[in-house]
C-alpha positions as CSV (number, residue, x, y, z in Angstrom):
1,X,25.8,124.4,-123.5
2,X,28.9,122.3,-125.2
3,X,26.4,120.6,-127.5
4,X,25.3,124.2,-128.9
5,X,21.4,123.0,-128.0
6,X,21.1,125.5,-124.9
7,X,17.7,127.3,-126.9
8,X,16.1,123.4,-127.8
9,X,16.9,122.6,-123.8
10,X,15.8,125.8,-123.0
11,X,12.4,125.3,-124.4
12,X,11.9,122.1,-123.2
13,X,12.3,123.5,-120.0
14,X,9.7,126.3,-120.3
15,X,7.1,123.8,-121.6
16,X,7.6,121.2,-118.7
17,X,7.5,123.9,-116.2
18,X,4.1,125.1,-118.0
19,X,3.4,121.9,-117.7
20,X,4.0,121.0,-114.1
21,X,2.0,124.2,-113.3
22,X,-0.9,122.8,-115.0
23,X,-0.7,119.3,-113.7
24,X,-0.6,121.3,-110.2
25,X,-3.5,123.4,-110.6
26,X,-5.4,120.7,-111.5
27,X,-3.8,117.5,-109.2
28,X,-3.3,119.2,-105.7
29,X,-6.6,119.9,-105.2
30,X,-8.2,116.6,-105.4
31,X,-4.8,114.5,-104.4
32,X,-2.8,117.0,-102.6
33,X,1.0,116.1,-101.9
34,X,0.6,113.1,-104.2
35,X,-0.5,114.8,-106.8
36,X,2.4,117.5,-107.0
37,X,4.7,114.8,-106.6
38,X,3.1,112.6,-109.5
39,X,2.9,116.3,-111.7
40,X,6.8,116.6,-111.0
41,X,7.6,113.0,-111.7
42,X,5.9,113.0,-115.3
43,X,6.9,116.9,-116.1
44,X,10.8,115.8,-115.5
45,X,11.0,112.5,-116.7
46,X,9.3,114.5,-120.3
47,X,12.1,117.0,-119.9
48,X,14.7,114.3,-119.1
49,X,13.4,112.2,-122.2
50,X,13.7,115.6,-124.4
51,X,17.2,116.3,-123.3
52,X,18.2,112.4,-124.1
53,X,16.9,113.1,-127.2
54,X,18.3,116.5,-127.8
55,X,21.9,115.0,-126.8
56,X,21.2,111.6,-129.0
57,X,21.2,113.7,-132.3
58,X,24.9,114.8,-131.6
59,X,26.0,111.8,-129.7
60,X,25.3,107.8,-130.6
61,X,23.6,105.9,-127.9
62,X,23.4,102.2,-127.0
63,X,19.5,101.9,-127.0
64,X,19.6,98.4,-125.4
65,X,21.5,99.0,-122.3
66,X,19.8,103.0,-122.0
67,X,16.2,100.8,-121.9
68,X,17.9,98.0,-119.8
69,X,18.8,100.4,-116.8
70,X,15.5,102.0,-117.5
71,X,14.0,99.1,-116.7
72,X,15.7,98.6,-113.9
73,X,15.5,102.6,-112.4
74,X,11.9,102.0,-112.6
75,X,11.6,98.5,-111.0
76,X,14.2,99.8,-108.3
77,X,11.6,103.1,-107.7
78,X,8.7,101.0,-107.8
79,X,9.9,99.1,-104.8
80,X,11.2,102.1,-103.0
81,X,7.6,103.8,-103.7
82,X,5.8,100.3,-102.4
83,X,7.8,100.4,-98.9
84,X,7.4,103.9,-98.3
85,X,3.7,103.4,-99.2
86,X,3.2,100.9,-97.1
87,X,4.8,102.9,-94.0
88,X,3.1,106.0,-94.6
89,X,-0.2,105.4,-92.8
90,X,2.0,105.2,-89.4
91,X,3.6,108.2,-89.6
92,X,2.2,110.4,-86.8
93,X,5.2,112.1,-85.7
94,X,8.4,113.8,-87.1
95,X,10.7,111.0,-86.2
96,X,8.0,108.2,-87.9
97,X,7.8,111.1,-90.3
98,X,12.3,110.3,-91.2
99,X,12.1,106.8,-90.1
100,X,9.7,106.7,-93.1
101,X,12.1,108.3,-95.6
102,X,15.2,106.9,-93.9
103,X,13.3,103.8,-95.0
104,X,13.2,104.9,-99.0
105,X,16.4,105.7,-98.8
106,X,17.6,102.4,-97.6
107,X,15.4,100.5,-99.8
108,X,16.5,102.5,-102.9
109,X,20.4,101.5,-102.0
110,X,19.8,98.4,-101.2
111,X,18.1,97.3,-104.5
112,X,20.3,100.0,-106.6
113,X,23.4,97.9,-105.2
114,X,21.7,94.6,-105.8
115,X,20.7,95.5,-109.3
116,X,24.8,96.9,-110.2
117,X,23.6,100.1,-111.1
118,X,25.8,101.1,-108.5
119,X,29.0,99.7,-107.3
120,X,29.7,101.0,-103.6
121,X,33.6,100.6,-103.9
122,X,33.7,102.8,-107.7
123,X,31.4,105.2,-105.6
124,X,33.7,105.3,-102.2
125,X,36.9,105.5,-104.5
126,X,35.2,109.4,-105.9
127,X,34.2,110.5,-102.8
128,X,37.2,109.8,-101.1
């Protein structure tokens, strides 16, 4: 990779992936989907948390505003996670089933605008 870390990333990788096998074996059976998506959240976010680290010792990092829109990422997921919770138990059909996640998804850009994680005009002006 261009920082020269490829084998530290590498590793991190393998050992997550271990990991999110393990979590598997032993989540799915007693919370099923739930419990594979929880195993994937924690396994990434380690391997996330190793690769910010792995790229912090060659590049300097503003701690404050790196915890700031952490903060925020996980307030912003939170309320994604509550709505879609809450709309889960009347899904009964395929279309419920994509009005559900059609609802996470509007939720998550609604309060990723809101917070200025995101500015809509910075992100039309790349895609177009």
């Amino acid at each position: 990779d261009y920082l020269g870390r490829a084998s530290d990333r590498a590793v991190a990788k393998g050992v997550t992936a271990a990991a999110n096998a393990a979590l598997n074996v032993v989540l799915i059976p007693r919370f099923g989907v739930p419990g594979a998506a929880f195993a994937t959240v924690v396994t990434y976010g380690i391997y996330a948390a190793v690769n910010v680290f792995v790229m912090y010792r060659e590049i300097a990092f503003d701690y404050a505003r790196i915890g700031q829109s952490l903060a925020l990422i996980v307030v912003i997921s939170a309320g994604m996670g509550a709505a879609v919770l809450i709309a889960v138990p009347h899904v009964s059909s395929l279309v419920a089933l994509a009005g559900v996640v059609a609802l996470g998804v509007a939720v998550w850009g609604v309060l990723i605008t809101a917070s200025g994680l995101v500015d809509p005009r910075e992100t039309l002006a790349i895609l177009t």
